[in-house]
The first five atom37 places (N, CA, C, CB, O) and aatype in JSON, in Angstrom:
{
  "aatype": [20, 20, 20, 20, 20, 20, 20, 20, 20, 20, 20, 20, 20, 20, 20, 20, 20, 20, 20, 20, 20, 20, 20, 20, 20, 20, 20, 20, 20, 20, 20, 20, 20, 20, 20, 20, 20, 20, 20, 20, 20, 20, 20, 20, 20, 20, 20, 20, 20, 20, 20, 20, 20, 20, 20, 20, 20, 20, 20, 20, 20, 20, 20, 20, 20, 20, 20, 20, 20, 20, 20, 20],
  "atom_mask": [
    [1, 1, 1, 1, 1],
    [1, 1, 1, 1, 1],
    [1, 1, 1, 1, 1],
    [1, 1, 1, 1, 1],
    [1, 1, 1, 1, 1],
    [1, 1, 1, 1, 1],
    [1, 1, 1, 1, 1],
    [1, 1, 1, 1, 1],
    [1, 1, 1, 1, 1],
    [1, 1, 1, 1, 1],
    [1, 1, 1, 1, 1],
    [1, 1, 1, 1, 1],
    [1, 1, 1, 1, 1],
    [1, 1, 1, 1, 1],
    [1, 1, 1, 1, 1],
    [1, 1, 1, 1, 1],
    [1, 1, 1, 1, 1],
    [1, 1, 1, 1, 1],
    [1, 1, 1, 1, 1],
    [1, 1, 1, 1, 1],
    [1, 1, 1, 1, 1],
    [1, 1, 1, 1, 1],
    [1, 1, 1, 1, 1],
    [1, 1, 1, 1, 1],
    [1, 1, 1, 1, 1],
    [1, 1, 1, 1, 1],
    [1, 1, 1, 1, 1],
    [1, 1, 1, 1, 1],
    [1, 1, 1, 1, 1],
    [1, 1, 1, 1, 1],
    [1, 1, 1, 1, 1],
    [1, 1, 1, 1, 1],
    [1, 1, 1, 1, 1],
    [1, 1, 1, 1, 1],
    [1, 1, 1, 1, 1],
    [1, 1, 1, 1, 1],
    [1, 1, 1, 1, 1],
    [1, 1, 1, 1, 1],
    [1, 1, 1, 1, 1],
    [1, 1, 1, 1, 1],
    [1, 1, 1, 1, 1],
    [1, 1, 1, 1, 1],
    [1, 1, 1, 1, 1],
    [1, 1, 1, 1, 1],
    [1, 1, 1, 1, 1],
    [1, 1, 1, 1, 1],
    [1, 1, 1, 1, 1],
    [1, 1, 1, 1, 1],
    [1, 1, 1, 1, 1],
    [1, 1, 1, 1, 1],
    [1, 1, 1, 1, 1],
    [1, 1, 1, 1, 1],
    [1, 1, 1, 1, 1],
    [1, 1, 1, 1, 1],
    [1, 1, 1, 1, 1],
    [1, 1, 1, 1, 1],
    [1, 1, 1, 1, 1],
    [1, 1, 1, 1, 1],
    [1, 1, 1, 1, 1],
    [1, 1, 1, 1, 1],
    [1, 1, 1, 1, 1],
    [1, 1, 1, 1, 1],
    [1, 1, 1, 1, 1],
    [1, 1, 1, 1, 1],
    [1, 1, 1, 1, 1],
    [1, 1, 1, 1, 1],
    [1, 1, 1, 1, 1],
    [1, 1, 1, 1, 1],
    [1, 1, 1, 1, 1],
    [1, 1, 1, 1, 1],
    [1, 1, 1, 1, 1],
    [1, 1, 1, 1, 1]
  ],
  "atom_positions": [
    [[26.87, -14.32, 1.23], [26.38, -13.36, 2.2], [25.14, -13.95, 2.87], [26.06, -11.98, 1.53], [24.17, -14.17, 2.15]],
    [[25.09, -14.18, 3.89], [24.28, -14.84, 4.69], [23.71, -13.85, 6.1], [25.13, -16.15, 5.08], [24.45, -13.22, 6.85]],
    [[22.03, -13.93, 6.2], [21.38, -12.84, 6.94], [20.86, -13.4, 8.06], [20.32, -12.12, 6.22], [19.68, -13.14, 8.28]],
    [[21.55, -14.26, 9.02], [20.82, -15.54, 9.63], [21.02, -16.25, 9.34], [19.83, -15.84, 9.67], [22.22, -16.51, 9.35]],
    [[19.85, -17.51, 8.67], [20.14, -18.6, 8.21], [19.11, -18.72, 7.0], [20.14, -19.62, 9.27], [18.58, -19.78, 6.65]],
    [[18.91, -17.33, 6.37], [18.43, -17.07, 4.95], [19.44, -16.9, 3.78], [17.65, -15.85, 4.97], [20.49, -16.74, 4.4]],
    [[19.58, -16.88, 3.19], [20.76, -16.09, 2.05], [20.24, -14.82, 1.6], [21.08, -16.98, 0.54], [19.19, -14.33, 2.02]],
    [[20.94, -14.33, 0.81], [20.59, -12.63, 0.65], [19.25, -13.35, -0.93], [22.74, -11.07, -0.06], [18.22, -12.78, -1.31]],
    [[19.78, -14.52, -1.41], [18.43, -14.93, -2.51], [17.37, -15.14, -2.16], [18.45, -15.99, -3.22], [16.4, -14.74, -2.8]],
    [[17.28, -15.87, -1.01], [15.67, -15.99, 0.11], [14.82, -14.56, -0.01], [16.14, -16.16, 2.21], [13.63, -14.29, -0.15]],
    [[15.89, -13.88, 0.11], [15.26, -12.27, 0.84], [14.75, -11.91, -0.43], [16.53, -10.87, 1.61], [13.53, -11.81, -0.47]],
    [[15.64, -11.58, -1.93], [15.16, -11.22, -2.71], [14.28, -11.74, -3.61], [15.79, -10.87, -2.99], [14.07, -11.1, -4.64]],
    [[13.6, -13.0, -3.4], [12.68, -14.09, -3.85], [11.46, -13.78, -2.81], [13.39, -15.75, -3.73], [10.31, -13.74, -3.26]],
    [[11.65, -13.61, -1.77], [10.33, -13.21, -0.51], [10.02, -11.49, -1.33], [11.19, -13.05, 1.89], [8.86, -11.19, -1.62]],
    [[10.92, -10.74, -1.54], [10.45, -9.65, -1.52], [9.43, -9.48, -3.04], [11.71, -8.69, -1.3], [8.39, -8.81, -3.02]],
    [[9.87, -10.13, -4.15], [9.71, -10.72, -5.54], [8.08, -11.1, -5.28], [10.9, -12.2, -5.94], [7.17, -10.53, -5.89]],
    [[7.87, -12.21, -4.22], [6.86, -12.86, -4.3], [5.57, -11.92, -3.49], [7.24, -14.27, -3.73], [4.36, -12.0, -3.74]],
    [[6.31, -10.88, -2.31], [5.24, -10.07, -1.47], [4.83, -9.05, -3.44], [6.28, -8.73, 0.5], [3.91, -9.14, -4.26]],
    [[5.92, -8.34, -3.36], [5.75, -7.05, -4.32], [4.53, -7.74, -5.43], [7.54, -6.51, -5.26], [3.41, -7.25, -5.61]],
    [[4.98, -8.77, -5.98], [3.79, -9.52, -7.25], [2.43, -10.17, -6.64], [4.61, -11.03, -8.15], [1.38, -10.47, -7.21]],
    [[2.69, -10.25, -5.7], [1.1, -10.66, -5.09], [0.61, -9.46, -4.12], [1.12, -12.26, -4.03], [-0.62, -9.39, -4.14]],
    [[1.21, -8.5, -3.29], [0.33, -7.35, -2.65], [0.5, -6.43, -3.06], [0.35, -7.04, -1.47], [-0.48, -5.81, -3.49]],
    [[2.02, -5.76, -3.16], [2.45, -4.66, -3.49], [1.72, -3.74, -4.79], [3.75, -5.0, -3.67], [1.1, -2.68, -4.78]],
    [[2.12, -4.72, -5.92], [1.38, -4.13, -6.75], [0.17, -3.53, -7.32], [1.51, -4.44, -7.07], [0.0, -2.52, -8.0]],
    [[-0.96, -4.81, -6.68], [-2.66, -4.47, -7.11], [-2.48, -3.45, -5.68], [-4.26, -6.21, -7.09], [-3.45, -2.7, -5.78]],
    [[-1.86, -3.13, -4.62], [-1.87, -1.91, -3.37], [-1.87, -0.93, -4.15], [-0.61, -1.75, -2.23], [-2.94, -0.32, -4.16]],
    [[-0.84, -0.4, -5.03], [0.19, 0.21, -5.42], [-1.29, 1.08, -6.76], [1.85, -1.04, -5.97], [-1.5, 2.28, -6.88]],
    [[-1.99, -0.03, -7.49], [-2.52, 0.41, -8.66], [-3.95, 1.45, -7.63], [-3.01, -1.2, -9.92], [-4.53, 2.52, -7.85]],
    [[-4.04, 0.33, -6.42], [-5.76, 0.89, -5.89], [-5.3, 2.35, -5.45], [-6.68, -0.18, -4.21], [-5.93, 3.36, -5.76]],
    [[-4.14, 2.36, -4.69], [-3.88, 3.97, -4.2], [-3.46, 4.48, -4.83], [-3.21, 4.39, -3.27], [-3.45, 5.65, -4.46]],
    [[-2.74, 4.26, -6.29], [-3.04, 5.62, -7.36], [-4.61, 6.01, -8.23], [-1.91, 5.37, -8.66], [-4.86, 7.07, -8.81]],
    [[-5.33, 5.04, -8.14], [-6.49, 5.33, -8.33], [-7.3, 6.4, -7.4], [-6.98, 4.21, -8.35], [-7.94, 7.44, -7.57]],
    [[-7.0, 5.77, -6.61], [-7.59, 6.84, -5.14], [-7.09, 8.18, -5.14], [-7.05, 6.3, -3.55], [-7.87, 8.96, -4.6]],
    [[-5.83, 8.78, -5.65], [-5.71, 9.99, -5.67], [-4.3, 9.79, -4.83], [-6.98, 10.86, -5.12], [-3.58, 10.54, -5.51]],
    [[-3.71, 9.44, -4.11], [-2.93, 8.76, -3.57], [-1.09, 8.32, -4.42], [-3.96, 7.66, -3.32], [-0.93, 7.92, -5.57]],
    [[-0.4, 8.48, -3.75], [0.98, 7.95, -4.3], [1.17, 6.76, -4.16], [2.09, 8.46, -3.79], [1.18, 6.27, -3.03]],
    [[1.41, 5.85, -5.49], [2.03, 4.46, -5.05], [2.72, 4.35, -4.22], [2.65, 3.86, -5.76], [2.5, 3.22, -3.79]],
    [[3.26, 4.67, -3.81], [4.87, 4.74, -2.49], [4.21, 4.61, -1.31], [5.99, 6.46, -2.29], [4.9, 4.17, -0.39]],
    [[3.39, 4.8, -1.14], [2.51, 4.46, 0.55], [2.27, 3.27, 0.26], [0.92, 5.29, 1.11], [1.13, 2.91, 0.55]],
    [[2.86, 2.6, -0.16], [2.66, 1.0, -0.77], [3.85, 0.51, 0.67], [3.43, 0.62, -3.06], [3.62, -0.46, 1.39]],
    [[4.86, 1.27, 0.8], [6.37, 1.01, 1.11], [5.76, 0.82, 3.16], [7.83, 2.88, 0.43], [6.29, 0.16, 4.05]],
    [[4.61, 1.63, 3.21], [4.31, 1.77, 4.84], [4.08, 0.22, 5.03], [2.78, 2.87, 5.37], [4.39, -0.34, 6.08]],
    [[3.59, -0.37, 4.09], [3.45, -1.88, 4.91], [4.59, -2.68, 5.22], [2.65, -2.87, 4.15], [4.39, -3.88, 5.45]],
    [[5.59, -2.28, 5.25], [6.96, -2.99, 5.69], [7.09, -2.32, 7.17], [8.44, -2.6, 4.55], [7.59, -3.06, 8.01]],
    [[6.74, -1.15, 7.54], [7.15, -0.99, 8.94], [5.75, -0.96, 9.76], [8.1, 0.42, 9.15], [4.67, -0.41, 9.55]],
    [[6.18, -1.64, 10.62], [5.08, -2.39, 11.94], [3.87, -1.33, 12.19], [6.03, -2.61, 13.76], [2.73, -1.49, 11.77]],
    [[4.4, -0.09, 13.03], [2.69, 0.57, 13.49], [2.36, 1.81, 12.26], [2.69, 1.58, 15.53], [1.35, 2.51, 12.21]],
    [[3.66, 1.86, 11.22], [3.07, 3.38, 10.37], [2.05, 2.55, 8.94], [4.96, 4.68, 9.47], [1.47, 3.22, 8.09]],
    [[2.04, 1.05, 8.98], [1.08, 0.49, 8.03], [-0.25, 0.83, 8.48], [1.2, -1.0, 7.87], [-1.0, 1.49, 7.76]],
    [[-0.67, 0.31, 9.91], [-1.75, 0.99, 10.39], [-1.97, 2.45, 10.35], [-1.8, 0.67, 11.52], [-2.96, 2.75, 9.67]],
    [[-1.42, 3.32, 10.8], [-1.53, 4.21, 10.62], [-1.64, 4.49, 9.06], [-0.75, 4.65, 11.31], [-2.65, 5.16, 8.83]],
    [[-1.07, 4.24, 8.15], [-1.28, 4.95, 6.91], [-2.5, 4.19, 5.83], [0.26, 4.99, 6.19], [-2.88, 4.62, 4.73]],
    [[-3.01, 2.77, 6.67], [-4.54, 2.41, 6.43], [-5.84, 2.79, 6.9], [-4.67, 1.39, 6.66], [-6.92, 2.41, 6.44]],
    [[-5.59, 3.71, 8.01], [-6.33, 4.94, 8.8], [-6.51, 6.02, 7.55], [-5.26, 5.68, 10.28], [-7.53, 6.32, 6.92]],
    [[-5.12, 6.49, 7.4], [-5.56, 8.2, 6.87], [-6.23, 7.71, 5.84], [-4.27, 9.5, 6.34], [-7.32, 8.24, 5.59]],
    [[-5.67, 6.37, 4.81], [-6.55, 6.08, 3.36], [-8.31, 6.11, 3.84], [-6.05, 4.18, 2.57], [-9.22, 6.81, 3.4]],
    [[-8.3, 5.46, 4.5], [-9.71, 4.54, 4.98], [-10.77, 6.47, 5.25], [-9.26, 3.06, 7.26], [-11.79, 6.81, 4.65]],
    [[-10.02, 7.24, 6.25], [-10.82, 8.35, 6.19], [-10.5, 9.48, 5.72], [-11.19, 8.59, 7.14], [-10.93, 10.45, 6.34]],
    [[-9.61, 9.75, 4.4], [-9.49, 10.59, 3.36], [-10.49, 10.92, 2.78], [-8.8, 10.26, 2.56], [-11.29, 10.07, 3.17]],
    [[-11.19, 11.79, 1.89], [-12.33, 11.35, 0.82], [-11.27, 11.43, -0.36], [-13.91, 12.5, 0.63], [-10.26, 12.13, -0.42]],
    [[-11.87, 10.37, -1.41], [-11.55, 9.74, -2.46], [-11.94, 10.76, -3.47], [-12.13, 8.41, -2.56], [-13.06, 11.29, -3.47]],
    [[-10.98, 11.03, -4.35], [-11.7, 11.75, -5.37], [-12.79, 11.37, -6.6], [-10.77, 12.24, -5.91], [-13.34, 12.05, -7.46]],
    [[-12.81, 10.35, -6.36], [-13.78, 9.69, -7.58], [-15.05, 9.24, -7.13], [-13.14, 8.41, -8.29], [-15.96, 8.88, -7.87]],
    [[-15.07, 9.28, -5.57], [-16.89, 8.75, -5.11], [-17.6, 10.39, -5.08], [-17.09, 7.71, -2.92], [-16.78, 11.29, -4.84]],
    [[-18.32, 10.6, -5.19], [-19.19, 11.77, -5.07], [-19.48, 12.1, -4.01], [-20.24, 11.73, -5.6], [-19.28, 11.07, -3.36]],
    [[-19.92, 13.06, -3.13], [-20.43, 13.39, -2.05], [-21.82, 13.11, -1.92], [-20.18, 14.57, -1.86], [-22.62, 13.78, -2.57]],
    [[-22.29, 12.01, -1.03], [-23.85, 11.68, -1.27], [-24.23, 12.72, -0.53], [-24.55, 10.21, -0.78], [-25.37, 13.11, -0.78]],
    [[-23.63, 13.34, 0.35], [-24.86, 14.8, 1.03], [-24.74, 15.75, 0.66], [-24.94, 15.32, 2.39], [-25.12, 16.63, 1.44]],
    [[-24.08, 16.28, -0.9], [-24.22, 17.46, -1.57], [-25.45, 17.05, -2.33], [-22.95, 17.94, -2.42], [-25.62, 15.96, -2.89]],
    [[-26.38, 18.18, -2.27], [-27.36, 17.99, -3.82], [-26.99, 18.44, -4.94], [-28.64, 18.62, -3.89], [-26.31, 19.44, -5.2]],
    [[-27.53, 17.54, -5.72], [-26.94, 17.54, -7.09], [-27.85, 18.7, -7.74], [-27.05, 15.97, -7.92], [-28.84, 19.06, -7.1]],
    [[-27.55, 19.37, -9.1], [-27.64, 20.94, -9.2], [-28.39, 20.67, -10.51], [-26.06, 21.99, -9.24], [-28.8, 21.62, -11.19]]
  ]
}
C-alpha cells in the first residue's frame, strides 16, 4: 500500500517518532494544566493548532494563583 511515494511504514514510523518526541511531554503539560490530553490531536490540523494554542495561552491555569487576589 503505497501513499505517494511513502509506504503506509514511513507514515507509521513519522507518526511513532512526532507522538515520542512532541505529542507526549504536550499531552502530560495539558493535563497538568487542567486541560484534556486530546487537544494534543489539534496540532495535526493547520489553523485549529493555532487557535487551540490561543485558548491554552489565555485560559487561567488552575494551579498558578491569582496574583491580584489578596491573600486572607
Amino acid at each position: 500500500m503505497m501513499m505517494g511515494s511513502y509506504s503506509l511504514w514511513h507514515w507509521l514510523v513519522a507518526f511513532a517518532f512526532w507522538f515520542l518526541l512532541f505529542g507526549w511531554p504536550i499531552a502530560k503539560i495539558l493535563r497538568r494544566a487542567g486541560f484534556s490530553g486530546w487537544w494534543v490531536l489539534l496540532s495535526f490540523v493547520p489553523l485549529a493548532n493555532l487557535i487551540g494554542l490561543w485558548v491554552f495561552a489565555v485560559t487561567p491555569w488552575p494551579n498558578v494563583p491569582d496574583q491580584n487576589r489578596p491573600s486572607a
